[in-house]
Backbone bond lengths (Angstrom), bond angles and torsions (degrees), N, CA, C in turn:
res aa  C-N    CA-C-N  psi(-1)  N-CA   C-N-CA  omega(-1)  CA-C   N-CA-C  phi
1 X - - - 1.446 - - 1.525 108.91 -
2 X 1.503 107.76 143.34 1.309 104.80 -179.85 1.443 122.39 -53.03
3 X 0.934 136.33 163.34 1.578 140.31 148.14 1.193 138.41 -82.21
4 X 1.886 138.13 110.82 1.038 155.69 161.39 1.486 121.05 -11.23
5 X 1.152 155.59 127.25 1.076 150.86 147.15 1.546 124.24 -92.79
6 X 1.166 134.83 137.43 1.268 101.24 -176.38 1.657 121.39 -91.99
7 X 1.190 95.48 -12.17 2.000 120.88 -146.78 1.301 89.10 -86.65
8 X 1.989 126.81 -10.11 1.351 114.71 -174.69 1.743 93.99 -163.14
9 X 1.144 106.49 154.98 1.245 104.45 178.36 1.955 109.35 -135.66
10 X 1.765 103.15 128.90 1.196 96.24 -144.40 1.495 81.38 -104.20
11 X 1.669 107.59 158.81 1.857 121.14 165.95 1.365 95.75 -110.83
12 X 1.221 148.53 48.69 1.317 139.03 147.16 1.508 118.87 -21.91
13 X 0.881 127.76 162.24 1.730 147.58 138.87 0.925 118.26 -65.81
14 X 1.253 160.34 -12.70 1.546 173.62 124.59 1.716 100.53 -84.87
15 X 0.904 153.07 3.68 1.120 126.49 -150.82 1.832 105.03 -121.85
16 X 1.312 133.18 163.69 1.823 118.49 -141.44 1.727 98.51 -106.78
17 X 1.616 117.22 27.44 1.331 129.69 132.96 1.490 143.46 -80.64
18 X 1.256 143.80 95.30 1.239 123.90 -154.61 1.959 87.58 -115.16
19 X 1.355 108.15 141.60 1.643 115.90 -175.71 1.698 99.06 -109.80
20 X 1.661 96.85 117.70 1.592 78.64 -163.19 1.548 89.37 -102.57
21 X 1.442 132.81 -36.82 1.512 116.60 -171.21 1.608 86.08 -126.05
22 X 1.872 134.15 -178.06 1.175 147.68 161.04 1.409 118.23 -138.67
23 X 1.348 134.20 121.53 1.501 126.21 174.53 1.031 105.18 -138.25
24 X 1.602 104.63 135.20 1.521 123.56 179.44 1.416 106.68 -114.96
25 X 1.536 114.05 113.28 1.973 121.03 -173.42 0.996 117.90 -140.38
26 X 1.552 129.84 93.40 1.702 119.71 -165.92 1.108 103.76 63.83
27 X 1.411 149.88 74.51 1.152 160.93 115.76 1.280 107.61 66.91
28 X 1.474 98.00 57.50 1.917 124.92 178.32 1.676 89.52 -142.49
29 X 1.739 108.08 119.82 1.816 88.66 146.29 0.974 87.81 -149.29
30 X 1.907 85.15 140.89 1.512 132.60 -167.99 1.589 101.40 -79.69
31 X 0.743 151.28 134.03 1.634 169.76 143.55 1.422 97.07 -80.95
32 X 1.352 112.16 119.96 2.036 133.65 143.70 0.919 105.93 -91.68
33 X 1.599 109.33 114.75 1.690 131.01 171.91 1.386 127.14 -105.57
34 X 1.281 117.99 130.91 1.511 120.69 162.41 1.325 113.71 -120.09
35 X 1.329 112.48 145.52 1.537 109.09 159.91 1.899 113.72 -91.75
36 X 1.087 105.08 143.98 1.219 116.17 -154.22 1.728 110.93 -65.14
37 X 1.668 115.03 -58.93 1.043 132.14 161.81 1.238 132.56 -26.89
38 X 1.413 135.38 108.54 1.092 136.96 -165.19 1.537 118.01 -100.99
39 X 1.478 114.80 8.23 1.938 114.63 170.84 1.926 84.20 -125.73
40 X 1.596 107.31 172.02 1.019 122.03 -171.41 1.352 113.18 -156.50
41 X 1.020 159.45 130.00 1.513 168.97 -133.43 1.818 103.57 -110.33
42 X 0.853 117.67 104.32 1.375 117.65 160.42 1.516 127.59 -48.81
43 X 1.272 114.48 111.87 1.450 118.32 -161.80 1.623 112.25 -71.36
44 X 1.290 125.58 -16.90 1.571 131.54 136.33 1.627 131.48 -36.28
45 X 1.100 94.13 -79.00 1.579 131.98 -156.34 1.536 98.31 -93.18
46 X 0.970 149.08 -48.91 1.147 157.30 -138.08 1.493 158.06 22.02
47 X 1.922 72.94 32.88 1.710 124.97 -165.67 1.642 101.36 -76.98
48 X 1.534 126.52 115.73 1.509 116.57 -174.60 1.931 93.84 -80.00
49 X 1.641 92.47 146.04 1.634 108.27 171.13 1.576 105.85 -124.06
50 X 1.230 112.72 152.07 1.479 121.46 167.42 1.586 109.77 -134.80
51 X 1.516 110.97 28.57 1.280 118.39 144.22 1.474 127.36 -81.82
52 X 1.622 111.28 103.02 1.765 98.95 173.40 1.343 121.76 -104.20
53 X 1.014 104.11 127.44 1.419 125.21 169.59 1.637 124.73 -52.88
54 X 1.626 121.28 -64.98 1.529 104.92 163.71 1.689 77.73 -151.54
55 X 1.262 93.31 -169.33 1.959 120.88 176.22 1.627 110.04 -119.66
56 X 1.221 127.75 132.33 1.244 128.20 157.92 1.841 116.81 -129.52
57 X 1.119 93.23 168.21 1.916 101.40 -170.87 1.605 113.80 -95.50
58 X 1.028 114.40 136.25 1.243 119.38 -159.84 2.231 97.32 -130.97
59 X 0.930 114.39 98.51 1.733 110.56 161.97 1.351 110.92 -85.15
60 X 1.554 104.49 139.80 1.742 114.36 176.20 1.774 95.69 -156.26
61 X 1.493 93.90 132.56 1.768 117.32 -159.74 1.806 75.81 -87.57
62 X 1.456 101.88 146.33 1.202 108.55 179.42 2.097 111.10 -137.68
63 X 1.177 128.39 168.75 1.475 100.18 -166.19 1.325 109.74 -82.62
64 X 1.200 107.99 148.66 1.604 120.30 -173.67 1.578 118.09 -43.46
65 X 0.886 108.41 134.99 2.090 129.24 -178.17 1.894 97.31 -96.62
66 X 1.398 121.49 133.26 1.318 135.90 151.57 1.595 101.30 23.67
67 X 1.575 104.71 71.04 1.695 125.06 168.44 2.182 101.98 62.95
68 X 1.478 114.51 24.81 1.420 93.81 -163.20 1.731 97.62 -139.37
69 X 1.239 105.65 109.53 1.803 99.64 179.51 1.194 106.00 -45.26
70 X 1.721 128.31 154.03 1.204 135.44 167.70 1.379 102.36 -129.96
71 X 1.542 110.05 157.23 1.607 126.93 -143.81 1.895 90.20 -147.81
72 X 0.822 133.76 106.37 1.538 144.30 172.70 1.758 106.63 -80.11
73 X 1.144 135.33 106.05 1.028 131.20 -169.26 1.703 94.48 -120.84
74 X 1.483 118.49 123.75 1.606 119.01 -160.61 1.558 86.70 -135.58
75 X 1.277 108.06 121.82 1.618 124.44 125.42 1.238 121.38 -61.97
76 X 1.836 100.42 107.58 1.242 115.35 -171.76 1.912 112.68 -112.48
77 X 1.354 109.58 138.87 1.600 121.31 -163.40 1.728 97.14 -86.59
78 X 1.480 114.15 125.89 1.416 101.59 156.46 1.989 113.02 -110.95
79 X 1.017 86.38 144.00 1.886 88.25 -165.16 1.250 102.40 -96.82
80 X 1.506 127.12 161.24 1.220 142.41 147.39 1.674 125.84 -61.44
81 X 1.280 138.04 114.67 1.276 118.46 -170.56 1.724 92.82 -87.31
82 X 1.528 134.10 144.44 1.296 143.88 172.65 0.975 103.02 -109.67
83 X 1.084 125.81 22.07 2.102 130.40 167.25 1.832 91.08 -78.60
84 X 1.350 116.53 121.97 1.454 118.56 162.67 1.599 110.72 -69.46
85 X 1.431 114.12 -39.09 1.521 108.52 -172.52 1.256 121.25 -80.94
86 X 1.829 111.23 -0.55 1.247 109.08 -166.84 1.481 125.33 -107.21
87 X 1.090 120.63 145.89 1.997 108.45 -151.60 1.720 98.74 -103.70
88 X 0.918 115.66 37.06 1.532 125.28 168.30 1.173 110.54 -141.98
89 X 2.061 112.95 85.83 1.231 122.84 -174.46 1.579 102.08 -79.62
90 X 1.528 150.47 -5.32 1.310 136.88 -172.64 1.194 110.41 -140.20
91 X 0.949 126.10 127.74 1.723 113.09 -175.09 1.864 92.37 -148.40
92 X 1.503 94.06 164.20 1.677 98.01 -177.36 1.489 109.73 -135.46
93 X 1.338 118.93 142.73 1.207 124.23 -175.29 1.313 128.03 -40.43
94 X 1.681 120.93 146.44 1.114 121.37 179.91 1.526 124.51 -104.25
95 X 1.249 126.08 144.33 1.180 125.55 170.63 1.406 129.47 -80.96
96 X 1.222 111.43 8.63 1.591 120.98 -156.48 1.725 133.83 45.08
97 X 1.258 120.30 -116.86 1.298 124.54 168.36 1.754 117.69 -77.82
98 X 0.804 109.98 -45.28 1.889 127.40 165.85 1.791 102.56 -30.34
99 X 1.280 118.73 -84.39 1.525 107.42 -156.74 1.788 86.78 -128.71
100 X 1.547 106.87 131.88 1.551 100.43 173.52 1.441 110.79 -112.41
101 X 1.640 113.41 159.48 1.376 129.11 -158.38 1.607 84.71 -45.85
102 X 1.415 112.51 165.81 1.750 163.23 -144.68 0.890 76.29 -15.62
103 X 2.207 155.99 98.47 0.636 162.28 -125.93 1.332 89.57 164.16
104 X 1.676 136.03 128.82 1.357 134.61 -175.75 1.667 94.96 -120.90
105 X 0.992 139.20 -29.95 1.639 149.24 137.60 1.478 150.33 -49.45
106 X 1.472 130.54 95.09 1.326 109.36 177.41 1.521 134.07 -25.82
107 X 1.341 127.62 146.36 0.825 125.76 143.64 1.720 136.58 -11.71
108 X 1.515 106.93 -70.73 1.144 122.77 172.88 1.620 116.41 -83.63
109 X 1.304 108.52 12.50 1.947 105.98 172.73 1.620 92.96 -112.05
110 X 1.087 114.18 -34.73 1.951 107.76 163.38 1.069 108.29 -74.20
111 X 1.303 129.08 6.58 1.800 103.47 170.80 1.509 102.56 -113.84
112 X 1.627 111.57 -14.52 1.215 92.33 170.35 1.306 135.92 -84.60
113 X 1.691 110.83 -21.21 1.254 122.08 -178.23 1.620 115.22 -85.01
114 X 1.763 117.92 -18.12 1.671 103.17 152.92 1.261 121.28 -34.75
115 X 1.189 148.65 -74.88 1.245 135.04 -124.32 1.569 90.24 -103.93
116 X 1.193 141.64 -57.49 1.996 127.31 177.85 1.248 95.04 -41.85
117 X 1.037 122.89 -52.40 1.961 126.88 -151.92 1.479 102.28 -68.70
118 X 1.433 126.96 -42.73 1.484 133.53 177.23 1.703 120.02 -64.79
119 X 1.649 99.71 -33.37 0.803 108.22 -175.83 1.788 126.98 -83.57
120 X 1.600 83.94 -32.45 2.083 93.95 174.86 1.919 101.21 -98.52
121 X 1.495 132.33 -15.99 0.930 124.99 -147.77 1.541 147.26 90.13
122 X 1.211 130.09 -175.45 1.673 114.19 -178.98 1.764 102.16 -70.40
123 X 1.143 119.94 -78.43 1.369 129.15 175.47 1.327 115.88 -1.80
124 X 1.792 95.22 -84.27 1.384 118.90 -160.51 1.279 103.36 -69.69
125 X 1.446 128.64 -29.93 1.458 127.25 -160.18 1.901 107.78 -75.09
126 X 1.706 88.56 -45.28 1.148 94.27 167.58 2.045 141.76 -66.86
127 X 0.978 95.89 10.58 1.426 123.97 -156.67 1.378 94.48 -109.32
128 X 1.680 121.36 -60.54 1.545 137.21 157.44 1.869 112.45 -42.29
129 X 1.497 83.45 -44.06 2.013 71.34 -169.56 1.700 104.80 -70.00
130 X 1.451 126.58 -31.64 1.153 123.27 170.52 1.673 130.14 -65.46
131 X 1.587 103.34 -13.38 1.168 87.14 155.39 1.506 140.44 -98.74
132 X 1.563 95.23 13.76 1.512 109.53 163.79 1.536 114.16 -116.60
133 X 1.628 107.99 24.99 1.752 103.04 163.03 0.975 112.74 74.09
134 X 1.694 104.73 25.37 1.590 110.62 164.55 1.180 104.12 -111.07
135 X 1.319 132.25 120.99 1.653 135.00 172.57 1.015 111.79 -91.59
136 X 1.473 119.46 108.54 1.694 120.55 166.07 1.308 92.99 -151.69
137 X 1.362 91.22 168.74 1.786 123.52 -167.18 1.632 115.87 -90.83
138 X 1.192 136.60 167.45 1.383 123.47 -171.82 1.736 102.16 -88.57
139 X 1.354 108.76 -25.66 1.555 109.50 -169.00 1.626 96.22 -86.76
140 X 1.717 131.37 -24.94 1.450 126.25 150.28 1.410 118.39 -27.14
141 X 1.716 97.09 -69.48 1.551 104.87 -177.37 1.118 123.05 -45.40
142 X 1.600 116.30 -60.08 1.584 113.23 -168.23 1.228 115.37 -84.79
143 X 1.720 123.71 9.78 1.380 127.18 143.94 1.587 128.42 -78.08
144 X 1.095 99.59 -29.14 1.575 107.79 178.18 1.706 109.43 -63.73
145 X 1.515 111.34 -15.40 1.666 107.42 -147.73 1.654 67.36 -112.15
146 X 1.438 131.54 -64.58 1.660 114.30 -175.13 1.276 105.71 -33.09
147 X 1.474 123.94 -69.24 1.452 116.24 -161.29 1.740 111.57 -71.77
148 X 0.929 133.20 25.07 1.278 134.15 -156.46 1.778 99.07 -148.92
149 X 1.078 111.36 -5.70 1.801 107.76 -168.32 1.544 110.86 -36.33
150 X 1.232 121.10 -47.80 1.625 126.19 -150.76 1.707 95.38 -67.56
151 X 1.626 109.65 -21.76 2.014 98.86 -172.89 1.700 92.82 -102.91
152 X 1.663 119.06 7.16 1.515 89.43 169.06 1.282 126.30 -79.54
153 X 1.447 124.18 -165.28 1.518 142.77 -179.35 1.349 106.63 -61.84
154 X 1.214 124.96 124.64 1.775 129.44 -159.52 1.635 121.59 26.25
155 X 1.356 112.59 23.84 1.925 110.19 171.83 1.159 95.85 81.95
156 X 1.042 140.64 15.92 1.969 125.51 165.96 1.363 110.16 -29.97
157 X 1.405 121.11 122.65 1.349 129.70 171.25 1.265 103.03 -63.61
158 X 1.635 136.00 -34.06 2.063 95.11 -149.46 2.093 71.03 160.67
159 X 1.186 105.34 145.16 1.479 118.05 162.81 1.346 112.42 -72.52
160 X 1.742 103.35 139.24 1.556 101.10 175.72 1.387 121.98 91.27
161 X 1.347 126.21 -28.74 1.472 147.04 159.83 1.681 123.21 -44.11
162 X 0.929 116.05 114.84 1.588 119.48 -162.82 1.418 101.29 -109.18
């Protein structure tokens, strides 16, 4: 299977993005995503299955395209694991480096908004990301930078910390 990048995200013809619909409405476009691959590796076991179990929808804000937020909306596969010994009968596909589990954000839209956001705060940071057509909230921001400490500006543990 191909390999993920995070720094770019490719629509190949072969490649393990498939774009199934596109809408551009008020300076939002929505992307319908599939991943292409039809077996999946059990994150246990590490036995591939191409038994699926059901599909669910997954949105993740991604960084803005030519002045217009973009919104990744993915039909996502959950598989059956057929490992008898293995105690994780359902598991659901991975995206690799690109978008991580219960993650409502790319990869690369949390790495860009650490360092403005740390630097002006929840408020202000958030105030900055909207004027580049990034919509987030101030309590977004100063969650993104807790869960994210190890890629900020000299390793800051946590606000308020002496």
């Amino acid at each position: 299977m191909p390999q993920m990048n995070s720094s770019y995200l490719s629509f190949e013809r072969n490649g393990p993005l498939s774009v199934k619909a596109m809408e551009n409405k008020n300076n939002l476009v929505t992307l319908k995503v599939e991943l292409r691959h039809k077996t999946e590796k059990c994150p246990k076991c590490s036995k591939r299955s191409s038994a699926i179990h059901s599909h669910y929808s997954r949105k993740i804000k991604d960084l803005p395209a030519f002045g217009n937020e973009v919104i990744f909306h993915f039909l996502c596969k959950k598989f059956f694991c057929k490992n008898d010994d293995c105690d994780q009968s359902i598991f659901t596909e991975r995206f690799n480096d690109q978008f991580m589990s219960y993650s409502r954000m790319s990869v690369r839209l949390t790495k860009k908004l650490l360092k403005p956001g740390l630097l002006t705060g929840g408020n202000a940071g958030s105030k900055i990301s909207r004027l580049h057509n990034i919509d987030i909230s101030a309590s977004t921001n100063v969650a993104n930078h807790l869960q994210n400490t190890n890629d900020c500006v000299g390793g800051t543990k946590g606000f308020g910390n002496r």
